[in-house]
N, C-alpha and C positions, 0 to 999 in steps of 0.2 A: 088426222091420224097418220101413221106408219103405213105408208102406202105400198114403200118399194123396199128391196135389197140391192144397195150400190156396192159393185166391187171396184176397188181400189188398187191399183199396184202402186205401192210406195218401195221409193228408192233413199236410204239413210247412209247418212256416212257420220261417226262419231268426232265430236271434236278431241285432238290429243289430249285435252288434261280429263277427260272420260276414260278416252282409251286406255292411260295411264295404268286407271284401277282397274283393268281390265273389263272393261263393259263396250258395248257400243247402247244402250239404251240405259236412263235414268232411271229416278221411282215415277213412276204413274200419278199423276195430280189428275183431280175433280176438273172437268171443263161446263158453264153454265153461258149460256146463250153465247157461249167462243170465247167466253175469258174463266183463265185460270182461279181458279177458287179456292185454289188445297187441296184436301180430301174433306170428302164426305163422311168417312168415315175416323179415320185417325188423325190428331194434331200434327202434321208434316209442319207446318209451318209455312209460310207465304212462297207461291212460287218463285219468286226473285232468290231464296235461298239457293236452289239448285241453277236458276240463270246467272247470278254470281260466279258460282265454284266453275261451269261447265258448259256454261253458253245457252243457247234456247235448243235442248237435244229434247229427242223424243222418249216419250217415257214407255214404261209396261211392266204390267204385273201377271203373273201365273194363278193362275186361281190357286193351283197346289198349294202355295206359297203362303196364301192366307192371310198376303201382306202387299198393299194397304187395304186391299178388298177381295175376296167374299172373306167374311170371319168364320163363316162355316163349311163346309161341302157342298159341293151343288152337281148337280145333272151333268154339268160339263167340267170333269176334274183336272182338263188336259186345257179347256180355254184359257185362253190368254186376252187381256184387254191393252190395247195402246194410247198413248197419246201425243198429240203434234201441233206444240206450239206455233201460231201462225208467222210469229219474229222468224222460225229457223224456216219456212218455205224458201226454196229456190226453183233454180231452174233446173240445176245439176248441181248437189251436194259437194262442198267440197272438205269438209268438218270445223269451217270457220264457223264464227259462237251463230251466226246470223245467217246461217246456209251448210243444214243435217238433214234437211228431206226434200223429195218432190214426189208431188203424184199424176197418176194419171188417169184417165177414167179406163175402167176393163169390165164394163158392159151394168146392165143391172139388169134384176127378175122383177115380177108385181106380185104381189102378196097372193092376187086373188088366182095367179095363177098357180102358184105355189099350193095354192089351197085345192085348188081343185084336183090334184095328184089325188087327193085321198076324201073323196065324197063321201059325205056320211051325215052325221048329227051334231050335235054336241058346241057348234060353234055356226051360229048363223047372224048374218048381215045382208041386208038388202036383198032378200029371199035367197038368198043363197047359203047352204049350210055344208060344212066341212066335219071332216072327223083328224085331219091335220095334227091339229092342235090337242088330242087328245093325250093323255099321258105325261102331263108337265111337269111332272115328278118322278118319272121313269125312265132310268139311263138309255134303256134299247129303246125309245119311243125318242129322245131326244138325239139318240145314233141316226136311227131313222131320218130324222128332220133334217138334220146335217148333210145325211148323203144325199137325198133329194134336192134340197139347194144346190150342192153341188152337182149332180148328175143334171140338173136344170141349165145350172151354166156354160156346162160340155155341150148339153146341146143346141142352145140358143147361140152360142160362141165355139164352133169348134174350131175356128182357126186361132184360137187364144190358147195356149199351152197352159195346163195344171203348173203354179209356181209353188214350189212347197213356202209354205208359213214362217215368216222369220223366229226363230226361237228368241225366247223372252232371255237376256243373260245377266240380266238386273239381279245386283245380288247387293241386299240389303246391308253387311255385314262393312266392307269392302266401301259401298258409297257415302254411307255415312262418316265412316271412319279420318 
């Protein structure tokens, strides 16, 4: 099972004929045991369509967006999902079709301890029960969980500075086109 939360600092740099359409990040394809699938949800078409046009760039979608996934609203209307073909890994990006990301490790939490922020019922394992996880349908409960991870990672790592979120600028209309 889902043991940990690993964070990641990724570093991307778009290839010019992305940049082009003004994007630095593609559409978001399904990844299944680390290979490209499509979507799971919508006929994108085989990932080589977009490693064609624009090199192996990393993709993302806005939940808001509703495109290629969630189809409906969800708890978290502001998340954003990525993805990072392992063809475009380097060392240092430089937006050639074979080198748009590198990452690096920036620490990880463990679930259980994650869980024990919030003691209670409602969710037990190995005698251990949490109240965590309560509310998985409820915006201020899933706000809740967010800042916790985060206020977790401030203080397990605080010599790691807060990096705000790359913005999703994948624009459906534009990349297709």
């Amino acid at each position: 099972g889902i043991m940990r939360i690993k964070r990641i600092l990724v570093t991307t740099k778009a290839t010019p004929e992305l940049f082009l359409h003004g994007m630095n990040y593609g559409v978001r394809y399904s990844y299944d045991a680390g290979k490209c699938t499509g979507s799971n949800t919508l006929n994108l078409g085989p990932c080589s369509v977009t490693w064609d046009r624009f090199g192996y760039v990393p993709g993302c979608n806005n939940f808001g967006d509703k495109y290629p996934w969630p189809a409906v609203d969800t708890c978290y209307p502001e998340g954003i999902w990525y993805d990072l073909p392992l063809e475009g890994k380097c060392e240092k990006p430089t937006g050639a079709w074979n080198c748009t990301w590198s990452a690096e490790d920036a620490g990880e939490i463990r679930l259980d301890e994650l869980e024990s922020v919030v003691p209670g019922y409602g969710y037990c394992c190995h005698g251990n029960c949490t109240g965590f996880w309560q509310g998985v349908w409820i915006r201020s409960a899933c706000d809740r969980r967010v800042q916790q991870a985060g206020d977790m990672f401030r203080q397990k790592y605080p010599e790691m500075l807060d990096k705000p979120l790359a913005s999703c600028d994948f624009n459906r209309q534009r990349f297709w086109a």
